[in-house]
Structure formats: C-alpha cells, structure tokens
C-alpha positions in Angstrom: -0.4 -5.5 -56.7 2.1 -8.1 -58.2 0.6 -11.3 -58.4 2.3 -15.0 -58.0 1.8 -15.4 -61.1 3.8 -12.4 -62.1 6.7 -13.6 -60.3 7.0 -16.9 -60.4 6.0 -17.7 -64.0 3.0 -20.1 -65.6 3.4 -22.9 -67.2 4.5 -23.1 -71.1 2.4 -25.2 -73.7 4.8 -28.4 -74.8 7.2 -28.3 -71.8 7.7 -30.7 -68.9 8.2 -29.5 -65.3 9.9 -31.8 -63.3 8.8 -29.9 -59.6 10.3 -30.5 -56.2 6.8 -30.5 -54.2 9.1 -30.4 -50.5 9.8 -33.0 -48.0 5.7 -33.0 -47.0 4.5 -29.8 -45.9 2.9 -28.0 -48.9 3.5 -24.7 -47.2 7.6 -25.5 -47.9 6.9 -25.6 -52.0 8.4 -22.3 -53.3 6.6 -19.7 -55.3 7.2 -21.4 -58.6 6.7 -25.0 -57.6 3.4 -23.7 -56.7 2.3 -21.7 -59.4 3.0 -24.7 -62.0 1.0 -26.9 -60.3 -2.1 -24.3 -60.2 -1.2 -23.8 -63.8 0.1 -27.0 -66.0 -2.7 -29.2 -68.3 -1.2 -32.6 -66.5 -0.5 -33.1 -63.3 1.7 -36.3 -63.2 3.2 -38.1 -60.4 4.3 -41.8 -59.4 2.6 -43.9 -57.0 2.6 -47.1 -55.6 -0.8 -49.8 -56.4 -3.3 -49.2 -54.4 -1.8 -45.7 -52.7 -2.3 -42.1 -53.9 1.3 -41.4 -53.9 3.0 -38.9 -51.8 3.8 -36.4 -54.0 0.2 -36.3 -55.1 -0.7 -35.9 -51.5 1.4 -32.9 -50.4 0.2 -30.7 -53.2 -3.8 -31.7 -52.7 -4.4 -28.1 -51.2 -3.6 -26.8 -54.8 -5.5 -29.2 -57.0 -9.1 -28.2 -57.6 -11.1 -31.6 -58.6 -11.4 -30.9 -62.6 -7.3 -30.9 -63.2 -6.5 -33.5 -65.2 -3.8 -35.9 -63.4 -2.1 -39.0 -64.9 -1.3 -41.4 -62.4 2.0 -43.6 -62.9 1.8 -46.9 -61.4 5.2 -48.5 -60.6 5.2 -52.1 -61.4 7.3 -53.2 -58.7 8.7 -51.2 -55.5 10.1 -53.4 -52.6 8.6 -56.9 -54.0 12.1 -57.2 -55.3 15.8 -56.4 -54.4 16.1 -52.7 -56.3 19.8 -54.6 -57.6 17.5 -58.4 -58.7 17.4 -58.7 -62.8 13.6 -58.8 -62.7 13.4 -55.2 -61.3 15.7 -53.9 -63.6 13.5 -55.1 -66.4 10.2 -54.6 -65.1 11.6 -50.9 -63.8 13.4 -50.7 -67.1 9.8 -51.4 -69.0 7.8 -49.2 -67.2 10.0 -46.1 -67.4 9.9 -46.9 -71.4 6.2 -46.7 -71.3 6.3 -44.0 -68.9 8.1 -41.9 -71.4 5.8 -42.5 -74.1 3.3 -41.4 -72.7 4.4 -38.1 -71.5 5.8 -36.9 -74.4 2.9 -37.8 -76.7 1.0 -35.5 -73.8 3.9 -32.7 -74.9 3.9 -33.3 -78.2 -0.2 -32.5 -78.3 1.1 -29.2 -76.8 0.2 -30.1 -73.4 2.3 -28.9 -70.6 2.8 -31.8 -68.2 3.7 -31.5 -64.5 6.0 -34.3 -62.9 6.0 -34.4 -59.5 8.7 -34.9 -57.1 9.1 -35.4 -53.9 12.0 -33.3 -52.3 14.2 -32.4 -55.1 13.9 -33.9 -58.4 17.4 -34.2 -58.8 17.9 -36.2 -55.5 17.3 -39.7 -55.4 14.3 -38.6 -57.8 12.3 -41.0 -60.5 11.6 -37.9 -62.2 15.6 -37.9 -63.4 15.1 -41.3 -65.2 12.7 -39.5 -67.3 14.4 -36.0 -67.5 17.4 -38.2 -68.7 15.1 -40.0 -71.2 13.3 -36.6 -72.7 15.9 -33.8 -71.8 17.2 -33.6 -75.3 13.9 -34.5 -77.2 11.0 -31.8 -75.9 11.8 -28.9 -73.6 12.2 -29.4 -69.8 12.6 -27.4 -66.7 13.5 -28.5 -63.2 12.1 -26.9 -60.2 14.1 -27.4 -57.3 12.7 -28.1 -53.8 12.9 -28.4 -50.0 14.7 -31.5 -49.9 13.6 -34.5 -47.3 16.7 -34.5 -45.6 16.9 -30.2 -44.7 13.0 -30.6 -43.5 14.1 -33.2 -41.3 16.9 -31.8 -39.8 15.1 -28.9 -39.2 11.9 -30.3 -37.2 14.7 -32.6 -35.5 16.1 -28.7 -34.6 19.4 -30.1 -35.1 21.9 -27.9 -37.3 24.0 -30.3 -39.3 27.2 -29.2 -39.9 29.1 -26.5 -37.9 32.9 -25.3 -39.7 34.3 -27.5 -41.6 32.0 -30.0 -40.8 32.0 -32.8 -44.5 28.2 -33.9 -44.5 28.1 -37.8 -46.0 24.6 -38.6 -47.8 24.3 -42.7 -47.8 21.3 -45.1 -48.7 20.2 -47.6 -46.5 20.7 -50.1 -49.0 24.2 -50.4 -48.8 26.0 -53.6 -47.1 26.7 -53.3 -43.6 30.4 -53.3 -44.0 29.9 -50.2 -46.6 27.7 -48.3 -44.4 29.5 -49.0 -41.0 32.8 -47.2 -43.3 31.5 -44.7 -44.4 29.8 -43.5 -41.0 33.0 -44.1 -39.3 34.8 -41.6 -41.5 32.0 -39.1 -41.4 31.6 -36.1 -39.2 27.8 -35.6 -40.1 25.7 -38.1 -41.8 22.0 -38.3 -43.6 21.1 -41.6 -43.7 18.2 -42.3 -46.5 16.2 -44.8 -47.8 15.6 -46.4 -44.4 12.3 -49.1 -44.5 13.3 -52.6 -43.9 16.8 -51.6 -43.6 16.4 -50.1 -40.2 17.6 -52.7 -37.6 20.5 -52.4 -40.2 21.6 -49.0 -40.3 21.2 -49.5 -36.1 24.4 -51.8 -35.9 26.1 -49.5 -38.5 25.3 -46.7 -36.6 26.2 -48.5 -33.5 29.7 -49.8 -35.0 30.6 -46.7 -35.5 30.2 -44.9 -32.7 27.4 -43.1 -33.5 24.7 -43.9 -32.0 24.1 -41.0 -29.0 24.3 -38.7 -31.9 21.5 -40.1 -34.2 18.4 -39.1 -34.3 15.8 -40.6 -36.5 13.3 -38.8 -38.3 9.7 -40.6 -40.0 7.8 -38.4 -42.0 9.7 -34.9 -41.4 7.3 -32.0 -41.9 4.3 -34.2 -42.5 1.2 -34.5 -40.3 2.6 -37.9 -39.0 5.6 -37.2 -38.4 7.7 -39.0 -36.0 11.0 -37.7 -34.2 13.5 -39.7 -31.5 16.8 -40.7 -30.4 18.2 -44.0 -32.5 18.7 -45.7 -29.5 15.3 -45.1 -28.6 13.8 -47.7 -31.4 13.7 -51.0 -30.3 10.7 -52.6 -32.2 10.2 -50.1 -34.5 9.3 -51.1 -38.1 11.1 -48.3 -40.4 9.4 -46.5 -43.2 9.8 -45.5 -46.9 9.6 -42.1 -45.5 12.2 -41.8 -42.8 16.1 -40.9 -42.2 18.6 -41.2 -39.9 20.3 -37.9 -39.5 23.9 -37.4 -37.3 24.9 -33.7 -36.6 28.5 -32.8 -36.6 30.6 -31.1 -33.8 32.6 -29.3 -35.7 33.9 -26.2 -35.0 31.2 -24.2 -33.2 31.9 -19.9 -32.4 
C-alpha cells in the first residue's frame, strides 16, 4: 500500500516550506501541506501577543507535543494604521529579525515550516520572507484552500457564473475607492474586514449591492458565522471575516 508519504513528498534538510494550512478546517490542507507539517524540524508560524495564532491552530491535529515550533511575534498588528511610518518600521524591523532567524535555522540544515493561512501567496506574511530568502537558501511554496473559496462554499454561493470578472478588494481601502470598484464589479470578495465593517456596509450599500452580500466570519472554522449584510446591525467585524457578492452572470 502507497503511503502519504510516498505521494506527497517529506520534507528536505535546509529548505523552507512556505504551506498554505486552508481557510480553517484542517481536513481542507492537501496531501502535501499535510505531510510537511508531520515531517519538517521547525514548525514556524506568526502570531499575535498573547494569541496562539491561527495558522498554528488549524494544524494542531498534526503536531504531536515534542515538535519543535518557533513562534513569531508580530510587534504591532492593528495598534497602528498598516500605511502610519511607525508600522512600517516596526513591521520593517521585525521581518529583518524574522529572517535571521530562519535562515540561521536552514543554514544548520534544519528544514523550517512557515505557515500560512489560506494561500501563502495571497495577502500572506510568509511572501515578505519568501521575497527576503527566495534567492539565498532553497524554498518551496505549498499552495492552499484559500479563505475566500472556503467561504464561498459554506455560504453555498457559486461566485461567478459565464463571464462573470470576480474583483478581490481589502477593507482598508477609502470609501470612495471601495464604493468604485464594487460598482464596476459583477462578483466581489471583500477581505480584510475588522474595524472596517460599518465601512464596507455603505460601500456595499452605495453600490447597490447590498441584497447580494453575504458576510462570512470564520468560514470553515468551528465558529463560524454566516448572514445576509443587511442583516448586521451591531455587529463588531473580525480579522477573520469577508464580505463575498456572487455574480449573475450568465447561468445555463
């Protein structure tokens, strides 16, 4: 009998995985993904102060409790405006150290496991170290589930139909540049929600979107949260939830 191993691949001495761990369920990591996590000599991932980091969480079914695991603690996450000259340099700073540290781990012939959640090439802190170590030590990316397919899928809402252009926008942006580029869209993923909720509401709303959007907290997760838009007055928003809009395109 073939194992997983056989398949998918263990992890090489010296190398960095950058792996896409899913949008929450571990049962959504594929074969590989898996399999390096079982079988790298660091588990890394990035966490906020004080939390266990989500990334970290959705792989604990696969991490007996004598892997070694090195812990990244960002400096700074919503303290401070991601575009304020502080972040930037306190950001900057710790990605510098960051990097050090990893590859002195890969240069002692450790192979060193970076989680990520989703994709790591999506909206992913792993890229600021891929882009950092790519042409220094050898690196492979694992692609994942991302966040925004596991929520459209719990939501049971296909996204685009035909011809349908699906528009991918953060939170963060202005209301002006938000409320455009909705208007223009015929399907829409709406990230990086949080504080920016009440927000993306008017933009949604502006553009006549609204009895289409569905928001999603914590797709695939234990937790996890689904309704109409319009249906969350009072709600705080989270780190880990999206606003997605189907299309109507051109249905058979």
């Amino acid at each position: 009998m073939i194992s997983l191993e056989d398949i998918a691949g263990t992890a090489k001495a010296g190398t960095l995985y950058g792996i896409g761990v899913g949008p929450g369920d571990a049962r959504y990591l594929t074969l590989r993904a898996a399999v390096l996590v079982r079988s790298v000599d660091v588990i890394a991932y990035f966490a906020k102060k004080g939390r266990q980091g989500n990334a970290r969480k959705i792989v604990s079914p696969l991490v007996g409790a004598d892997r070694r695991e090195l812990k990244l603690v960002y400096p700074v996450t919503d303290e401070i405006p991601a575009d304020h000259p502080d972040y930037r340099a306190h950001i900057g700073a710790f990605y510098a150290e960051t990097t050090a540290i990893i590859e002195q781990e890969l240069r002692g012939g450790n192979s060193v496991g970076l989680l990520a959640e989703g994709d790591p090439f999506f909206y992913g802190s792993f890229m600021h170290m891929w882009r950092r170590l790519d042409d220094v030590v050898p690196v492979e990316v694992v692609p994942g589930v991302t966040g925004m397919s596991g929520c459209w899928t719990r939501a049971n809402a296909p996204i685009t139909w035909g011809d349908d252009i699906l528009t991918v926008v953060p939170g963060t942006l202005d209301e002006q540049r938000l409320t455009e580029r909705l208007a223009s869209s015929d399907a829409a993923v709406i990230m990086k929600i949080g504080r920016n909720l009440p927000k993306v509401r008017r933009a949604v709303e502006a553009a006549g979107l609204t009895e289409r959007a569905i928001y999603v907290e914590r797709g695939t997760m234990a937790d996890e949260r689904i309704l109409p838009l319009a249906d969350c007055d009072g709600l705080d928003g989270t780190y880990f939830a999206m606003v997605i809009i189907p299309g109507q395109g051109r249905r058979i």
